[in-house]
DSSP file (Angstrom, degrees, kcal/mol; ACC not computed):
  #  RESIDUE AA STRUCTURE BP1 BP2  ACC     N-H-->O    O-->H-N    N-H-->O    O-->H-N    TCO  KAPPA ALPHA  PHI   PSI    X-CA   Y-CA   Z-CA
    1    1 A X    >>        0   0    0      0, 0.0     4,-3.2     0, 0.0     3,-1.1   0.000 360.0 360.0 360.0 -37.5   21.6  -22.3  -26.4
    2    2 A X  H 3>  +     0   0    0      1,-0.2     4,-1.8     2,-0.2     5,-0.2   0.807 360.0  56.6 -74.2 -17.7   21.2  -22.6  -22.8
    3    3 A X  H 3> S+     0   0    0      1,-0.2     4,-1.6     2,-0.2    -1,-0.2   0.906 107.7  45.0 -63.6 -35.3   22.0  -26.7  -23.7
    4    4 A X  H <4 S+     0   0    0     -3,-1.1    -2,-0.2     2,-0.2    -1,-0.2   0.767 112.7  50.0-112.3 -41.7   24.7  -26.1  -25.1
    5    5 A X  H >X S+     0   0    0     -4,-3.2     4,-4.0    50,-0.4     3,-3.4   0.985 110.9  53.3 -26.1 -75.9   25.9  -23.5  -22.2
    6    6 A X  H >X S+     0   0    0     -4,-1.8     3,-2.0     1,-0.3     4,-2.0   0.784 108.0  49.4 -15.2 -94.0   25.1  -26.0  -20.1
    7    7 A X  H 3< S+     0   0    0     -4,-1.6    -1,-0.3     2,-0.3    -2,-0.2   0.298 110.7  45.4   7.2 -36.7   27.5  -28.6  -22.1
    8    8 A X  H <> S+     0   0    0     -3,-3.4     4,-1.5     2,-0.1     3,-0.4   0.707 113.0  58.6-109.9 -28.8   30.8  -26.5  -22.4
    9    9 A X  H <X S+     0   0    0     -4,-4.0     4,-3.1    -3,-2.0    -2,-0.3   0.934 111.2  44.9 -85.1 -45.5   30.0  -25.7  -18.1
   10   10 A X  H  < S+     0   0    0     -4,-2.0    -1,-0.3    -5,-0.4    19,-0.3   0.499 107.3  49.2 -69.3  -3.7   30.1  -29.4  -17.7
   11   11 A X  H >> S+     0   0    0     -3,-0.4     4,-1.9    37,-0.2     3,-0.6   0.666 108.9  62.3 -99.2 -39.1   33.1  -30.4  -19.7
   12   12 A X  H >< S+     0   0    0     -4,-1.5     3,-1.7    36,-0.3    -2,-0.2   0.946 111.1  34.6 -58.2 -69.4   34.7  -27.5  -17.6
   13   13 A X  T 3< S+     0   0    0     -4,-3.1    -1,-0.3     1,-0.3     4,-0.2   0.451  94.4  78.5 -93.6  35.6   34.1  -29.3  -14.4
   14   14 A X  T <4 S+     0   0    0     -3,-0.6     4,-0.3    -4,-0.2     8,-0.3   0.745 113.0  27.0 -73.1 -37.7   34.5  -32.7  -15.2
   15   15 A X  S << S+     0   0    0     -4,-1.9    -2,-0.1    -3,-1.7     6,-0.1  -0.103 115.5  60.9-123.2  50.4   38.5  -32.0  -15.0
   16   16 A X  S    S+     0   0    0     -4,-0.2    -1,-0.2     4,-0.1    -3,-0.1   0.572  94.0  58.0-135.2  -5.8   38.7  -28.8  -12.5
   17   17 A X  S    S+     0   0    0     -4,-0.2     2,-0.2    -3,-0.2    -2,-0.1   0.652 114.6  19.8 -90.2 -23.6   37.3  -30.2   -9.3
   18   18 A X  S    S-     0   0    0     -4,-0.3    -1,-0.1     1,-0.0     4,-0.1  -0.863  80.9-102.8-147.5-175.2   39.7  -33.1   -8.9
   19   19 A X  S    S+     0   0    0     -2,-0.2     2,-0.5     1,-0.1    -1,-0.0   0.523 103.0  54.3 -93.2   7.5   42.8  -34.2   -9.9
   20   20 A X  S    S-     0   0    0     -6,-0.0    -1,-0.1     0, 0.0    -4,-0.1  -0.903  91.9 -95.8-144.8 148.5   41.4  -36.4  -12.2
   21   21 A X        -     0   0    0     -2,-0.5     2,-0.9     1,-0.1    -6,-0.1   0.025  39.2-138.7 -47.9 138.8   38.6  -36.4  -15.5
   22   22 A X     >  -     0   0    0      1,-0.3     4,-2.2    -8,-0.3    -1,-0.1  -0.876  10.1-160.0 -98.5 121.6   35.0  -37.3  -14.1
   23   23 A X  T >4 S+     0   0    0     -2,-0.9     3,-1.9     1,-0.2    -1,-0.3   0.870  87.9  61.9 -43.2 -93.3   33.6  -39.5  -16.6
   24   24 A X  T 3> S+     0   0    0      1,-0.3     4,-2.8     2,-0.2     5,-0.5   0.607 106.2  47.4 -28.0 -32.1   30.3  -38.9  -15.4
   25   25 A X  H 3> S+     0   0    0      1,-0.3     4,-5.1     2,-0.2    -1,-0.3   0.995 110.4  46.9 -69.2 -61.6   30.7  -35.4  -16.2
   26   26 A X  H <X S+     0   0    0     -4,-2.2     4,-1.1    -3,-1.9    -1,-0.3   0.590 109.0  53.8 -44.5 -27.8   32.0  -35.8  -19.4
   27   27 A X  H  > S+     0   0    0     -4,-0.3     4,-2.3     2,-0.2     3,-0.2   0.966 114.7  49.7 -65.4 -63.2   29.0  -38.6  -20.4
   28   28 A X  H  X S+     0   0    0     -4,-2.8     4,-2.6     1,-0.3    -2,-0.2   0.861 106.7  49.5 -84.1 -34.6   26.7  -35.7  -19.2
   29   29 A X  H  X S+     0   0    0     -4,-5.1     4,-1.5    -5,-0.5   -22,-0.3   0.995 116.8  45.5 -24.8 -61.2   28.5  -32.6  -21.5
   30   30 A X  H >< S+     0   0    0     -4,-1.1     3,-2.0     1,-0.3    -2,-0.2   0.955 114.3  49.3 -56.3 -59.4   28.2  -35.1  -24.7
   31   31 A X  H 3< S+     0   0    0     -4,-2.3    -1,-0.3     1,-0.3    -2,-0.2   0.910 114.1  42.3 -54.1 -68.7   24.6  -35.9  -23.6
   32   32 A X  H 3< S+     0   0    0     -4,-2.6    -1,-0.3     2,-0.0    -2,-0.2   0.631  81.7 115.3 -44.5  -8.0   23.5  -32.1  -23.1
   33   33 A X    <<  -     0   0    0     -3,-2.0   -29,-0.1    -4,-1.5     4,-0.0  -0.481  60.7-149.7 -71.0 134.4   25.2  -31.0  -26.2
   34   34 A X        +     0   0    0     -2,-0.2     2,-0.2   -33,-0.0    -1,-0.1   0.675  64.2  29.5 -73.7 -49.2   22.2  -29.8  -28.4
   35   35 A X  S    S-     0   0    0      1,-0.3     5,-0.2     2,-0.0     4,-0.0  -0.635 107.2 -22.2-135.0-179.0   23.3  -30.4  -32.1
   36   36 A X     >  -     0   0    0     -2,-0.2     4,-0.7     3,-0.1    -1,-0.3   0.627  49.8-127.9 -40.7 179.0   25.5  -32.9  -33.9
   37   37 A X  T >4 S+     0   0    0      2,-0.2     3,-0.5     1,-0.1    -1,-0.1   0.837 109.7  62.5-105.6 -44.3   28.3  -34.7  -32.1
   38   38 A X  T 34 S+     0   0    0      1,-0.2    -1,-0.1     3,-0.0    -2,-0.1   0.773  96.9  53.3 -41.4 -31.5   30.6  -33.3  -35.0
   39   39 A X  T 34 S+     0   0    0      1,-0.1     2,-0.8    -4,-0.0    -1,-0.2   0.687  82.8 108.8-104.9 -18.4   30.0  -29.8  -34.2
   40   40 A X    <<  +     0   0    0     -4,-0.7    -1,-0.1    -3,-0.5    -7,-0.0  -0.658  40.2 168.1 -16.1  76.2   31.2  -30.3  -30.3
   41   41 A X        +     0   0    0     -2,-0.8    -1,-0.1     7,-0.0    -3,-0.0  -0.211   7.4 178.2-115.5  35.5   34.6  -28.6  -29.8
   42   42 A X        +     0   0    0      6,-0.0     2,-0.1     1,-0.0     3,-0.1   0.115   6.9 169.6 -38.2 149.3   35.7  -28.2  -26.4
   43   43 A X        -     0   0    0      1,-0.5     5,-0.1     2,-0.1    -1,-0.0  -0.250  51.0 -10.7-137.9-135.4   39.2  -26.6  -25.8
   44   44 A X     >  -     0   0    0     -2,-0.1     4,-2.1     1,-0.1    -1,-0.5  -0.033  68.3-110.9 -89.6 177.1   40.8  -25.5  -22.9
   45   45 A X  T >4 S+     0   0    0      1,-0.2     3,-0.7     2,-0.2     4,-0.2   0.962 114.6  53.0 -62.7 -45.1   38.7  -25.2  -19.5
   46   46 A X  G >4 S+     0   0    0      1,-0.2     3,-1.4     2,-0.2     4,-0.5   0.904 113.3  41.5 -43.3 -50.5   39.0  -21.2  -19.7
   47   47 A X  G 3> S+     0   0    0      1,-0.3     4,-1.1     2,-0.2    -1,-0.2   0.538 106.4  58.6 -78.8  -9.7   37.8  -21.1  -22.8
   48   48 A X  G << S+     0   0    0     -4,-2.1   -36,-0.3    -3,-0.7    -1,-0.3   0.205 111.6  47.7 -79.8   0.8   35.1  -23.5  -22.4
   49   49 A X  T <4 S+     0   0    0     -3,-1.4    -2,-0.2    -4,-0.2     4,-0.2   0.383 107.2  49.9-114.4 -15.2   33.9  -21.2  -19.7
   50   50 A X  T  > S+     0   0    0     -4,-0.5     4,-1.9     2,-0.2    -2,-0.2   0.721 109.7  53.1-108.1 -40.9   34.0  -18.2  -21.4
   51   51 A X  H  X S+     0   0    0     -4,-1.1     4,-2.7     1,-0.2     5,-0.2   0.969 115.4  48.4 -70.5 -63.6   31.8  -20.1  -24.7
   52   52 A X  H  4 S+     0   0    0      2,-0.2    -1,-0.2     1,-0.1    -2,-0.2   0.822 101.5  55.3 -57.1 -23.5   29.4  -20.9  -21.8
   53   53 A X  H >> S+     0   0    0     -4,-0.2     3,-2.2     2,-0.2     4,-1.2   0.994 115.8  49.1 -61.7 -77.5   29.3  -17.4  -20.3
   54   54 A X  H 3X S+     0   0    0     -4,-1.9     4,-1.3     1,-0.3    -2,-0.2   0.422 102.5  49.9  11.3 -68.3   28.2  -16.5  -24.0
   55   55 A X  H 3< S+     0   0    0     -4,-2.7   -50,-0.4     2,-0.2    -1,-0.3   0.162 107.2  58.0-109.9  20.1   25.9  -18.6  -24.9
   56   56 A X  H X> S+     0   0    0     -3,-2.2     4,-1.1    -5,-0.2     3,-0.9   0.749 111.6  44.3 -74.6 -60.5   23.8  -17.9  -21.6
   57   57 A X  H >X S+     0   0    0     -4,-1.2     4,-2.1     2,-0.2     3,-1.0   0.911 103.9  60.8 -72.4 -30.2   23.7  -14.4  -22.4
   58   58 A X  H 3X S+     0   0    0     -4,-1.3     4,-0.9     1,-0.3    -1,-0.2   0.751 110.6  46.4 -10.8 -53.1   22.9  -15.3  -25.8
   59   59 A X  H <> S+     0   0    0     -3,-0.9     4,-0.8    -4,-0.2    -1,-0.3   0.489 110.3  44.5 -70.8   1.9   19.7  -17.0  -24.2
   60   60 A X  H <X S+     0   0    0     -4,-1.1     4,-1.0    -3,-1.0    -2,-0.2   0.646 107.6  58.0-122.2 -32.3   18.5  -14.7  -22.0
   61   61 A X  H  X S+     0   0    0     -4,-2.1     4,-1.6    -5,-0.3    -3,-0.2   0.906 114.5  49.3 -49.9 -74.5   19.0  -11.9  -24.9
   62   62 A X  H  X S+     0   0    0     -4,-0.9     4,-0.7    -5,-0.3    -2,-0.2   0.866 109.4  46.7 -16.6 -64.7   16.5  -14.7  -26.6
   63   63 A X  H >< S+     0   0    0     -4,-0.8     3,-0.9     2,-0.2    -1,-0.2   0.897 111.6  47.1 -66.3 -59.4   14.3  -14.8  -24.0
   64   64 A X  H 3< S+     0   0    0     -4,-1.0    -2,-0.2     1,-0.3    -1,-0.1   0.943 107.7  60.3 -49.9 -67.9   14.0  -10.8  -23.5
   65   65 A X  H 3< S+     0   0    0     -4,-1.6    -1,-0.3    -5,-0.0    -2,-0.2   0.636  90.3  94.2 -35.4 -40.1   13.5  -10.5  -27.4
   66   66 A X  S << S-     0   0    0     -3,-0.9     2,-0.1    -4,-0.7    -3,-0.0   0.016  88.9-101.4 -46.5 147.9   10.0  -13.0  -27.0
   67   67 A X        -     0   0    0      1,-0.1     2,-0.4     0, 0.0    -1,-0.2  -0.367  37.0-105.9 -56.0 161.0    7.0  -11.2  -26.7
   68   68 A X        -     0   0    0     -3,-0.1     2,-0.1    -2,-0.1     3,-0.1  -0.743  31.7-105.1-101.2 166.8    5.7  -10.7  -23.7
   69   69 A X        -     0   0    0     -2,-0.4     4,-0.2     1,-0.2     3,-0.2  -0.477  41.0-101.6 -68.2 136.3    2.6  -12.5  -22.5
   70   70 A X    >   -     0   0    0      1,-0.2     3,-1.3    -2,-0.1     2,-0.7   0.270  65.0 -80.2 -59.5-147.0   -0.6  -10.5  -22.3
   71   71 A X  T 3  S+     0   0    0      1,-0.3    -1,-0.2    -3,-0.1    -3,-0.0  -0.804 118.3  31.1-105.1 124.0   -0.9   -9.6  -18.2
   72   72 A X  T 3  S+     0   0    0     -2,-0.7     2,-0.3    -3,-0.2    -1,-0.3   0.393  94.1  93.5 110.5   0.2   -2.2  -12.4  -16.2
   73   73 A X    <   +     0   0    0     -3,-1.3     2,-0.3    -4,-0.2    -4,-0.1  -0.621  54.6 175.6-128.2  79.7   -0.9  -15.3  -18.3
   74   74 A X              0   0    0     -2,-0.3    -3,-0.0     1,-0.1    -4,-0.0  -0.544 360.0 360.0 -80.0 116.5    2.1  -15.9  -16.6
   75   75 A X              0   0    0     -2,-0.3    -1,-0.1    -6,-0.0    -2,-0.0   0.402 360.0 360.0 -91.5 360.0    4.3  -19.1  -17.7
């Protein structure tokens, strides 16, 4: 999930930092994108910011849910 965050946060600021799309940014969205190239749907930059807000706390909910490790085996 956090890939995929990652992915919608980069599509966002390939075209909000200047007045024009960074490639580069955009190459590196596609590339982080997790799962099929079909299933990739960016829309507008708000909402591509709000799908990344999401699916951070979506990991980190993840994350909490793990067990924990006994005490003293620190990862």
């Amino acid at each position: 999930m956090a890939r995929a965050a990652a992915a919608y946060a980069l599509h966002f600021a390939a075209g909000t930092y200047t007045e024009t799309r960074s490639e580069s940014l955009d190459i590196a969205a596609g590339m982080a994108w997790p799962w099929s190239h079909g299933e990739w749907k960016p829309k507008d930059p708000r909402r591509d910011l709000i799908r990344a807000a999401a699916l951070i706390v979506a990991e980190i909910e993840r994350l909490d849910r793990l067990p924990t490790p006994p005490h003293g085996e620190e990862g």
